[in-house]
C-alpha positions as CSV (number, residue, x, y, z in Angstrom):
1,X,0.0,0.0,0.0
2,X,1.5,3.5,-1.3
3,X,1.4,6.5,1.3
4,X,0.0,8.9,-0.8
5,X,1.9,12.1,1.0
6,X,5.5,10.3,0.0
7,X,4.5,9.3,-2.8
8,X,3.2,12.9,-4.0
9,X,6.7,14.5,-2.6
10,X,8.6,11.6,-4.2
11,X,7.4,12.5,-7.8
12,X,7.2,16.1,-7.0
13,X,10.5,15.7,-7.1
14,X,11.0,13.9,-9.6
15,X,9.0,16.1,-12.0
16,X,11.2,19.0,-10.9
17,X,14.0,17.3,-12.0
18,X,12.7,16.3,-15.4
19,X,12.6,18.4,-18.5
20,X,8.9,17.7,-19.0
21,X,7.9,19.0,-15.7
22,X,6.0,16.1,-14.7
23,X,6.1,12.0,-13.3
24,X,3.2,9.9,-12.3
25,X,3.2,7.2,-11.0
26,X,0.5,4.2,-11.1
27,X,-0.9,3.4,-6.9
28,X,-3.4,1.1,-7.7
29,X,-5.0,-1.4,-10.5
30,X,-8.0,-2.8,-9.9
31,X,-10.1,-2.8,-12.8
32,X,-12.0,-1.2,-13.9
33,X,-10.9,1.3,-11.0
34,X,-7.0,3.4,-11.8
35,X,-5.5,5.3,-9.6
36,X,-2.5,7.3,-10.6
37,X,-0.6,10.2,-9.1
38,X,0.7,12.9,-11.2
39,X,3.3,15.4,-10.4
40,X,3.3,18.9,-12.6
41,X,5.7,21.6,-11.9
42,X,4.3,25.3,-12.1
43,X,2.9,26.1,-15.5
44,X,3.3,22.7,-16.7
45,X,0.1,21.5,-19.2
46,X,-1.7,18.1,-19.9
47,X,-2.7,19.0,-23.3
48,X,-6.3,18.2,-23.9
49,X,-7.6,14.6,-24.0
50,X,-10.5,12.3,-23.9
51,X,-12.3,11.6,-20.2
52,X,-12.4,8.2,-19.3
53,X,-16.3,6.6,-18.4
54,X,-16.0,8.1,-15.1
55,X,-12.9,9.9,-13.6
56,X,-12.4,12.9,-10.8
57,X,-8.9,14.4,-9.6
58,X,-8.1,14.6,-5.8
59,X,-5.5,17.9,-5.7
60,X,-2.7,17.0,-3.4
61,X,-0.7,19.6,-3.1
62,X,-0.2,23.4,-5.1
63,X,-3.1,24.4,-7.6
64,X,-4.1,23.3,-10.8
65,X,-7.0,24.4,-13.4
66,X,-9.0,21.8,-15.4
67,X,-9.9,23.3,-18.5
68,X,-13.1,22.0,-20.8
69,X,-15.0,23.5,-23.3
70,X,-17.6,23.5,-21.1
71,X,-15.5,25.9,-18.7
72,X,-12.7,26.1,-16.4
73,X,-12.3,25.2,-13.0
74,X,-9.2,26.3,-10.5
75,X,-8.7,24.0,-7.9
76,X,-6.6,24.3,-4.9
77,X,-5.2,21.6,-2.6
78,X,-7.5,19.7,-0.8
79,X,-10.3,19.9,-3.9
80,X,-12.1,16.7,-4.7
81,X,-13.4,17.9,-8.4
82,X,-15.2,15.4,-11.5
83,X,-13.7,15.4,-14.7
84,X,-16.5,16.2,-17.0
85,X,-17.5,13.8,-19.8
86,X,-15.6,16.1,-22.7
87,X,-12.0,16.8,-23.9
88,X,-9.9,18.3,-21.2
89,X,-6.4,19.4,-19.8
90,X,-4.6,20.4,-17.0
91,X,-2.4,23.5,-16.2
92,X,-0.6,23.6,-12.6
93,X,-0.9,27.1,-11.1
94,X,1.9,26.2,-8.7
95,X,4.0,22.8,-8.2
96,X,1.2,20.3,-7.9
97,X,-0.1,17.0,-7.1
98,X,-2.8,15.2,-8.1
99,X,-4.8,11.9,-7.7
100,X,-6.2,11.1,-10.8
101,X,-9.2,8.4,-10.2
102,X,-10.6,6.6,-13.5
103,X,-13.2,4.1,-14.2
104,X,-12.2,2.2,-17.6
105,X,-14.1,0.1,-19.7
């Protein structure tokens, strides 16, 4: 069983140090249920994609917005937010974690 809060600072780290800006790492697999945590240093992007069945993102630590077409949404740390059922990215406001959630098919 992962701790989430070293798990967050270890690929916080590890997104500082890489030229991308970002590392995730996979916590648990139990399908249909994902759970991955992503790392994004400030003003690093998830460029628009598709939303999985069912999905919502648990912010860690820092900020991030979710942006849709639909509209945007600026979440701080602590924010349990949906991802809407529609192309969307993410942008970190700050040096963030997330906990990405996901419901496949």
């Amino acid at each position: 069983m992962d701790d989430l809060n070293v798990t967050a600072e270890e690929h916080l780290t590890a997104a500082r140090a890489s030229a991308h800006g970002r590392s995730a790492h996979l916590v648990l697999q139990e399908p249909p249920l994902r759970q991955t945590v992503i790392a994004l240093t400030e003003g690093t992007a998830l460029d628009e994609h598709n939303a999985p069945p069912a999905a919502s993102l648990l912010v860690l630590r820092g900020g991030i917005r979710l942006t849709a077409a639909s509209g945007d949404a600026e979440l701080p740390a602590g924010t349990l937010h949906p991802i809407p059922q529609e192309r969307h990215g993410l942008l970190a406001l700050s040096d963030a974690v997330v906990l990405l959630t996901a419901v496949n098919d």
